[in-house]
C-alpha positions as CSV (number, residue, x, y, z in Angstrom):
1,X,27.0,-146.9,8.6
2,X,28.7,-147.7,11.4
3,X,28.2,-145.9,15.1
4,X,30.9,-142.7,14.9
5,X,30.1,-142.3,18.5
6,X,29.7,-144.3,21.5
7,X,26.3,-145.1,23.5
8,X,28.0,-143.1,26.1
9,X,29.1,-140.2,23.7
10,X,25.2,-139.9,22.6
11,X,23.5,-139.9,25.5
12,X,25.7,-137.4,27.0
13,X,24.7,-135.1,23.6
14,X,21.3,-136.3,24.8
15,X,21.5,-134.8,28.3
16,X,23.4,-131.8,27.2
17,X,20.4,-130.8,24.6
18,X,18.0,-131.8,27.9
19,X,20.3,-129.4,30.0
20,X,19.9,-126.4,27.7
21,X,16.4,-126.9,27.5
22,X,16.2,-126.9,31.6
23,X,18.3,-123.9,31.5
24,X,16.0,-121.7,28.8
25,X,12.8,-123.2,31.2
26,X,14.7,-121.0,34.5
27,X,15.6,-118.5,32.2
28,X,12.3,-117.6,30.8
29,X,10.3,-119.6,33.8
30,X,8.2,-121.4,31.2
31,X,8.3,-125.1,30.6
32,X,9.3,-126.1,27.8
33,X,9.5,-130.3,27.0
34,X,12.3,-132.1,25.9
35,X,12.5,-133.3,22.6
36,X,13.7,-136.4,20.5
37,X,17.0,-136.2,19.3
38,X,18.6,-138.4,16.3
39,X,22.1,-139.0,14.9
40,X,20.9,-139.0,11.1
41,X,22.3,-136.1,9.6
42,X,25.2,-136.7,6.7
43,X,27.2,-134.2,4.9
44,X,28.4,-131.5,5.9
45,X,25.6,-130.1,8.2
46,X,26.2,-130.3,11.8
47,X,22.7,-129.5,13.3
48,X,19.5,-129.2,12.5
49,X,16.4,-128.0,14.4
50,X,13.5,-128.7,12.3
51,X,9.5,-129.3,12.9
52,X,7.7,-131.7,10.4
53,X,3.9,-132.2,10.4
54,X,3.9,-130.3,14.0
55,X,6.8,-132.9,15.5
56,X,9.7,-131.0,17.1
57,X,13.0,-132.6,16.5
58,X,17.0,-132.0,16.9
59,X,19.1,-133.7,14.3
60,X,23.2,-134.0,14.5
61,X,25.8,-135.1,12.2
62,X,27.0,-138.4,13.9
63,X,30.7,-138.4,12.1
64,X,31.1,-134.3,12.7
65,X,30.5,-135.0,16.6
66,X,32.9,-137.5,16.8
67,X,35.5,-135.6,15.1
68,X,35.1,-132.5,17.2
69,X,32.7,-133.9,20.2
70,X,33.9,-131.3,22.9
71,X,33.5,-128.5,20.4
72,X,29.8,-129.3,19.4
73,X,29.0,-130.3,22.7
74,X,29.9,-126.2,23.4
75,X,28.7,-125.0,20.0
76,X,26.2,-127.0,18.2
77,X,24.0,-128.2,21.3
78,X,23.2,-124.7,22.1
79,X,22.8,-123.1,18.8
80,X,20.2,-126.0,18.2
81,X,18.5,-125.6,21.4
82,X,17.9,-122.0,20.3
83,X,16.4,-122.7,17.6
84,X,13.9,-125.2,19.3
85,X,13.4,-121.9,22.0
86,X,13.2,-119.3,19.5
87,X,9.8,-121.2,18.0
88,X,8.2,-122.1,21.2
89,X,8.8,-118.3,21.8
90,X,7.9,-116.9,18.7
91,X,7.1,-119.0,15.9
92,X,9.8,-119.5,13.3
93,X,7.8,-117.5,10.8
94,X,8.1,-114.4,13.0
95,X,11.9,-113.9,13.2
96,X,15.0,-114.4,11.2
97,X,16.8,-117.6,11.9
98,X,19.9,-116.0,13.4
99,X,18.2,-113.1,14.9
100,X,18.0,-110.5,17.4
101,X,15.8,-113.5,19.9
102,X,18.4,-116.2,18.9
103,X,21.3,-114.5,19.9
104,X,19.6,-113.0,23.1
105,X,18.8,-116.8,23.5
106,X,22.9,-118.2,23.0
107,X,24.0,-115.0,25.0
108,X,21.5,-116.6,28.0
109,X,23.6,-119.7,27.5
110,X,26.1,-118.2,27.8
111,X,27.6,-119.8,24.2
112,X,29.4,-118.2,21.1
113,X,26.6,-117.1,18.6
114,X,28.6,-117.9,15.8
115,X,26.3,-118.9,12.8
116,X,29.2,-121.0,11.3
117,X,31.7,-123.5,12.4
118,X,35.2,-123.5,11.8
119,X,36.2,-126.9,10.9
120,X,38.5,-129.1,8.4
121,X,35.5,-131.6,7.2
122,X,37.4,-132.7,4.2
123,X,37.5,-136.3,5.1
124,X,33.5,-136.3,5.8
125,X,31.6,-137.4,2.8
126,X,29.5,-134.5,1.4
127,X,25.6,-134.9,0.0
128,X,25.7,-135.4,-3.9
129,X,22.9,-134.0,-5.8
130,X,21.5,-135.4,-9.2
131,X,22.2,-133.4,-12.1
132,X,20.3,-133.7,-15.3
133,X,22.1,-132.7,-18.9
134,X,20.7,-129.6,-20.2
135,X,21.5,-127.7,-23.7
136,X,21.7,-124.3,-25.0
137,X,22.5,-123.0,-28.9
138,X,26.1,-122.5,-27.5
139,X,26.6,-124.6,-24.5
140,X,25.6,-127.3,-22.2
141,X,24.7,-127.3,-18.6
142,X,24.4,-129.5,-15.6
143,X,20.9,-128.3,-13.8
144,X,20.3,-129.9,-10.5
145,X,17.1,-132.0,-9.8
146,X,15.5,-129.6,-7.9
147,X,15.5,-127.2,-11.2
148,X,14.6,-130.1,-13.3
149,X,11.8,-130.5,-11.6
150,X,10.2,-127.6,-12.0
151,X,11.0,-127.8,-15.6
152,X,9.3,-131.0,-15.8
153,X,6.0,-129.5,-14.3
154,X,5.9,-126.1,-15.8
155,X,7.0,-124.1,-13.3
156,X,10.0,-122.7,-14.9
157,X,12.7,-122.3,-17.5
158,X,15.8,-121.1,-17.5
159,X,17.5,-119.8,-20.4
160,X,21.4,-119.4,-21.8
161,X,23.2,-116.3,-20.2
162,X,24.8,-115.9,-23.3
163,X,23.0,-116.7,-25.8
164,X,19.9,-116.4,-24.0
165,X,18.5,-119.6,-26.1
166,X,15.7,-121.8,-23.7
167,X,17.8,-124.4,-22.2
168,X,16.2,-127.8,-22.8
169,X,17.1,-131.5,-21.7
170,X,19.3,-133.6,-23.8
C-alpha cells in the first residue's frame, strides 16, 4: 500500500500521542513512557490501543487519518492515549473499556468522550472475513471462520433456527 500520509503528517500523530502521554504524567504526577506507534490498521477501525505478550502499542488507520487528519488528531489520539492510561492505572481487566476512569481520563484532556466517530468511510476498503458453506434440513448458511473453527475442534455447533436441524459443512 502506498503512504496515505506524509512523514511529516506521522510524526506529528507521533508527537501528539507523546503529548497526551506528557499531559496524563502532570495530570496524575506519575511517569508514564512513551510508546511505539504504527500505521497498520485497515478497515474501518480508526485506533487501537492494544498490549500483546506484555508490549504496549498504539495502532491507527493510515487512510482514515488522512481523510479526516485534523479530526483524529482531536479525537482518536486521545481516546487511544486513554486507553494506554487507563491500564497503567488500573489494569484493563479491572474496568470497562469506556468507563467511569476513561472518561475522567478524556475529560483531563480536555477531548470529546465520544466512543464512536462520525464519519463517511465508504470509499475505505473494509476487512473481509472467510465464510465457509454450511447446511441445515431447510436452508443454507454462510458461518464465518471464526465459527468454523470451533466446529472443526469440537467446541461448538450451531443448529437451524427453524428447523432446529445441526448445521453441518457442505
Amino acid at each position: 500500500m502506498r503512504s496515505a500520509l506524509t512523514a511529516a503528517q506521522k510524526d506529528r500523530v507521533i508527537e501528539e500521542t507523546a503529548r497526551y502521554i506528557a499531559l496524563a504524567n502532570d495530570l496524575y504526577q506519575t511517569n508514564f513512557p512513551t510508546i511505539p506507534v504504527y500505521f497498520n490498521l485497515t478497515g474501518h477501525t480508526i485506533g487501537m490501543y492494544k498490549v500483546s505478550a506484555h508490549k504496549k502499542i498504539i495502532r491507527y488507520n493510515e487512510m482514515i487519518f488522512h481523510k479526516y487528519f485534523e479530526e483524529n488528531i482531536q479525537e482518536t489520539v486521545p481516546h487511544e492515549v486513554a486507553h494506554y492510561i487507563v491500564d497503567m492505572q488500573f489494569g484493563l481487566k479491572k474496568v470497562r473499556p469506556h468507563g467511569l476512569e476513561w472518561r475522567s481520563i478524556m475529560q483531563g484532556f480536555g477531548a470529546n468522550a465520544s466512543r464512536v466517530a462520525r464519519y463517511d468511510l465508504s470509499d475505505i476498503p473494509k476487512r473481509r472475513y472467510s465464510t465457509i458453506e454450511y447446511k441445515c434440513a431447510c436452508q443454507i448458511y454462510q458461518l464465518g471462520i471464526r465459527r468454523h473453527n470451533k466446529v472443526a475442534q469440537g467446541k461448538s455447533h450451531y443448529t437451524c433456527r427453524h428447523c432446529g436441524s445441526l448445521l453441518k459443512a457442505v
